[in-house]
Structures are given as structure tokens and as C-alpha cells.
C-alpha positions as a Markdown table, in Angstrom:
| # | Residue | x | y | z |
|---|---|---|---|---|
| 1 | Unk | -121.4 | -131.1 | -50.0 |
| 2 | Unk | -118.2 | -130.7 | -47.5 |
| 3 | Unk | -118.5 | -127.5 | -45.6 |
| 4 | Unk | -115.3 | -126.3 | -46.7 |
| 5 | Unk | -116.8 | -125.8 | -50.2 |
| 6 | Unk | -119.4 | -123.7 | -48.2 |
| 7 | Unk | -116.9 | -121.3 | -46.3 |
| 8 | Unk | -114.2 | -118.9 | -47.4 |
| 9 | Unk | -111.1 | -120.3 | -47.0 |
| 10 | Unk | -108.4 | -119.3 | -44.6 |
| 11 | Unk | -106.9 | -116.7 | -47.0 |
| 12 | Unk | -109.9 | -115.2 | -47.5 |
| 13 | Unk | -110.9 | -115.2 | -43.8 |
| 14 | Unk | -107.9 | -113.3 | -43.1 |
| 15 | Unk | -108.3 | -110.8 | -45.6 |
| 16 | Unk | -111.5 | -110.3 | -44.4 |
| 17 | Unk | -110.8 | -109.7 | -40.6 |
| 18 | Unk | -108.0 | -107.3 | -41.7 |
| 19 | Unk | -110.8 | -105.0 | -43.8 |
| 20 | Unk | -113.2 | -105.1 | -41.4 |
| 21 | Unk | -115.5 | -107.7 | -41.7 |
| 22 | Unk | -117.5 | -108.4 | -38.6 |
| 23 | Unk | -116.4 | -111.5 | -37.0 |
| 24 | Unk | -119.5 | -113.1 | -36.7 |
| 25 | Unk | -120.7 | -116.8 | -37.9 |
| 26 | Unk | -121.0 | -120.1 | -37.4 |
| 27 | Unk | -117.6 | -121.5 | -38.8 |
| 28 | Unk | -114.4 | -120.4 | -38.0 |
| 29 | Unk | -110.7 | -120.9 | -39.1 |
| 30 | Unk | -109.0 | -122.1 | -35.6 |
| 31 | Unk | -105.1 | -121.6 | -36.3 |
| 32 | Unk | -102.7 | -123.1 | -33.6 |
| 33 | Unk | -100.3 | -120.2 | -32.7 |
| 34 | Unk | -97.6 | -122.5 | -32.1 |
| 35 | Unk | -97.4 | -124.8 | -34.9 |
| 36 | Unk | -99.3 | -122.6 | -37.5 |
| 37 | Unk | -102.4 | -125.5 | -38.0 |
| 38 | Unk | -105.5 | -124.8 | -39.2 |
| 39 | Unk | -108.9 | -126.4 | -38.8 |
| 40 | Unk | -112.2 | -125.3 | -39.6 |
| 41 | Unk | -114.4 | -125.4 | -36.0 |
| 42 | Unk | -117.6 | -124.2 | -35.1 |
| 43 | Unk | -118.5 | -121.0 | -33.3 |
| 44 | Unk | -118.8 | -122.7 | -29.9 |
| 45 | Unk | -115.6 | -124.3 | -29.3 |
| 46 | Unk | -113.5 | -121.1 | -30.7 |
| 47 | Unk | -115.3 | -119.4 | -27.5 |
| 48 | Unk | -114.1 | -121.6 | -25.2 |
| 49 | Unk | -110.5 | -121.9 | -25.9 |
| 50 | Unk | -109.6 | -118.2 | -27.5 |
| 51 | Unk | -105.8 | -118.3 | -25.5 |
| 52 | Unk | -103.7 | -120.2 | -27.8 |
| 53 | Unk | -105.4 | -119.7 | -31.1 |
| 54 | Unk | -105.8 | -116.9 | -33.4 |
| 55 | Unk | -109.6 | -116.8 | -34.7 |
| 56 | Unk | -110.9 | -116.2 | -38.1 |
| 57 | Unk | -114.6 | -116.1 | -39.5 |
| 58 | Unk | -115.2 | -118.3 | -41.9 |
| 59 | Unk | -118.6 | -116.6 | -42.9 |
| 60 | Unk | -120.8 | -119.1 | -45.1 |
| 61 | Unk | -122.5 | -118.6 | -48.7 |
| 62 | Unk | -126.0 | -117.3 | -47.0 |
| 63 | Unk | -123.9 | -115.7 | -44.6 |
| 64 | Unk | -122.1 | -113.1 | -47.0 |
| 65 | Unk | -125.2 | -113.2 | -48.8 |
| 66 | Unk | -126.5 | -111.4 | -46.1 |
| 67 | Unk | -124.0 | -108.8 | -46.9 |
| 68 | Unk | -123.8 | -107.9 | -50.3 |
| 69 | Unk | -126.5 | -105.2 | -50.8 |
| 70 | Unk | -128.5 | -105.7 | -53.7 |
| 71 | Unk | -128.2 | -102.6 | -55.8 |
| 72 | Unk | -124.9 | -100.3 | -55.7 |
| 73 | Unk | -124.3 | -96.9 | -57.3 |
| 74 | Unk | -122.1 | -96.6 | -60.0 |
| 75 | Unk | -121.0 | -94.2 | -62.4 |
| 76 | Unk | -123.8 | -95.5 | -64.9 |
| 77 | Unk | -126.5 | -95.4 | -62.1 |
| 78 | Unk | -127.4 | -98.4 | -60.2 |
| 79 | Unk | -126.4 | -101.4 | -60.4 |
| 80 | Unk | -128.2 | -105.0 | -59.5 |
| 81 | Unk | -126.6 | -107.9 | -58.0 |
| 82 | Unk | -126.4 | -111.0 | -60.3 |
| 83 | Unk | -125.3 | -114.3 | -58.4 |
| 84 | Unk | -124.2 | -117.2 | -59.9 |
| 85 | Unk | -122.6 | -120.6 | -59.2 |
| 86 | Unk | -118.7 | -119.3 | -58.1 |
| 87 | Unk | -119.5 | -115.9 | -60.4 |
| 88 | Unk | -120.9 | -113.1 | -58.6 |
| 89 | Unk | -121.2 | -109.9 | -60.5 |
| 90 | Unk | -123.5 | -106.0 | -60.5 |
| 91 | Unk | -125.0 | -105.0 | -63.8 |
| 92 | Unk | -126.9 | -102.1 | -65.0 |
| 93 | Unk | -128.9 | -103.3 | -67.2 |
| 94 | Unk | -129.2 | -100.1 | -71.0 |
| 95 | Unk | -129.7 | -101.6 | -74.2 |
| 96 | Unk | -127.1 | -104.4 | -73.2 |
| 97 | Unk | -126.0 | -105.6 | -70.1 |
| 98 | Unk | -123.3 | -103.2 | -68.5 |
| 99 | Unk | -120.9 | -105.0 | -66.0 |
| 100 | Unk | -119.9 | -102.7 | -63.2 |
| 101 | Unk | -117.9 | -105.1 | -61.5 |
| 102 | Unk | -117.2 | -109.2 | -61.0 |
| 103 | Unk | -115.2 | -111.9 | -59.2 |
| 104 | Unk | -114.9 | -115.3 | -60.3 |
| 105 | Unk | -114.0 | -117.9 | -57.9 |
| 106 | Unk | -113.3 | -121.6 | -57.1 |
| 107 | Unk | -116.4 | -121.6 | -54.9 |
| 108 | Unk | -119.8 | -119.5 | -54.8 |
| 109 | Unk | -118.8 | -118.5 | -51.1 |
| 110 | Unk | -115.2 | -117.8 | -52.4 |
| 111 | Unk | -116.5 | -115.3 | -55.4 |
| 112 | Unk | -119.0 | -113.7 | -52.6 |
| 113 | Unk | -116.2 | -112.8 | -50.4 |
| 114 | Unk | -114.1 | -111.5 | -53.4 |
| 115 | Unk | -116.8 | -109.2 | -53.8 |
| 116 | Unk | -117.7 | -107.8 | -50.5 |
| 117 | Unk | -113.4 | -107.4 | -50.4 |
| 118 | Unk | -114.2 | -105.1 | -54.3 |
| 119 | Unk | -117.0 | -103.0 | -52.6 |
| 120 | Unk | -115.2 | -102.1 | -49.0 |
| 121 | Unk | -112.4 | -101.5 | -51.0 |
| 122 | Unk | -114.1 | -99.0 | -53.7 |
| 123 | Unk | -116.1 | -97.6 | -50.6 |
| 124 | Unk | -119.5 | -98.9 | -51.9 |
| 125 | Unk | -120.2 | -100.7 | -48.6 |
């Protein structure tokens, strides 16, 4: 699978850094300030030549994995974590399954970082 189906793209990554996402990871959005260009690097060569390049994170599937807490409180009490292929959703589960909140995406790591976006958003992270 190409790595770029494994990563956020470059939207996202923005969107990220501008709510607070800690810019940590092992791939990262490299965008030439001159020309605009973006190319997906790894961690290493974004340290060595910060001066004419803006930086994003381009955090990975197990990477905002790591992020998304399992259970949130919602108005109906809490609510578990349900991930599937490019559909990440929370779910209380009464007599039938409850959904709090979803995102639906192109990619699983797409639809991950749609979520943690939701949850910073609505304060639940």
C-alpha cells in the first residue's frame, strides 16, 4: 500500500497544525515556500532543511490511533470508539446502537483525522 493512503493528506495536515495537533511523526508534508510544492518526506530530512520549507505532520493511521481516546462522554453517557475501514465513528450502545458522532473518509487515516478535528472542536479532547 502507497504511504500516502497511510497519511492525512496535506489539507488535513494543515488543519491539524492550525488546531493544535502536536507536530510529531514520522511523515511529513514538506511544502516549498517559493513555488508552493509539496512532497511527503520523512521526519529526518524535514530536521535538516527547516529554512525554506513550511512543515506539516502527516501523522499515520496508528499514529492518530494513538490519539483518539476510546470512550468519550456524551449527553447519553459514554460513548465507545468503533473503527472501521475509512469510517470511524463513537456509539453508546441502549437497546440499539446510538451514534454520537462519525466521519467518513476516502482513507482510514483520512476519517481518523476527521475525527480527532470533531472532538478538539466539541472540546472532548
Amino acid at each position: 500500500m502507497k504511504i500516502e493512503n497511510q497519511v492525512v493528506s496535506l489539507k488535513l495536515a494543515k488543519e491539524l497544525k492550525a488546531n493544535g495537533y502536536k507536530q510529531e511523526g514520522l511523515w511529513w508534508w514538506r511544502v516549498y515556500i517559493k513555488s508552493n510544492e509539496a512532497t511527503l518526506t520523512m521526519d529526518d530530512y524535514c530536521k535538516s532543511n527547516p529554512k525554506d520549507y513550511i512543515h506539516y505532520v502527516a501523522p499515520t493511521v496508528a499514529e492518530l490511533g494513538k490519539k483518539l481516546p476510546n470512550k468519550i462522554k456524551c449527553p447519553i453517557g459514554k460513548a465507545e470508539l468503533f473503527l472501521q475501514k475509512e469510517f470511524v465513528y463513537y456509539a453508546k450502545k441502549l437497546k440499539h446502537i446510538a451514534i454520537v458522532c462519525s466521519e467518513l473518509a476516502t482513507t482510514e487515516a483520512e476519517a481518523r483525522a476527521k475525527m480527532w478535528l470533531y472532538l478538539k472542536k466539541e472540546k472532548l479532547i
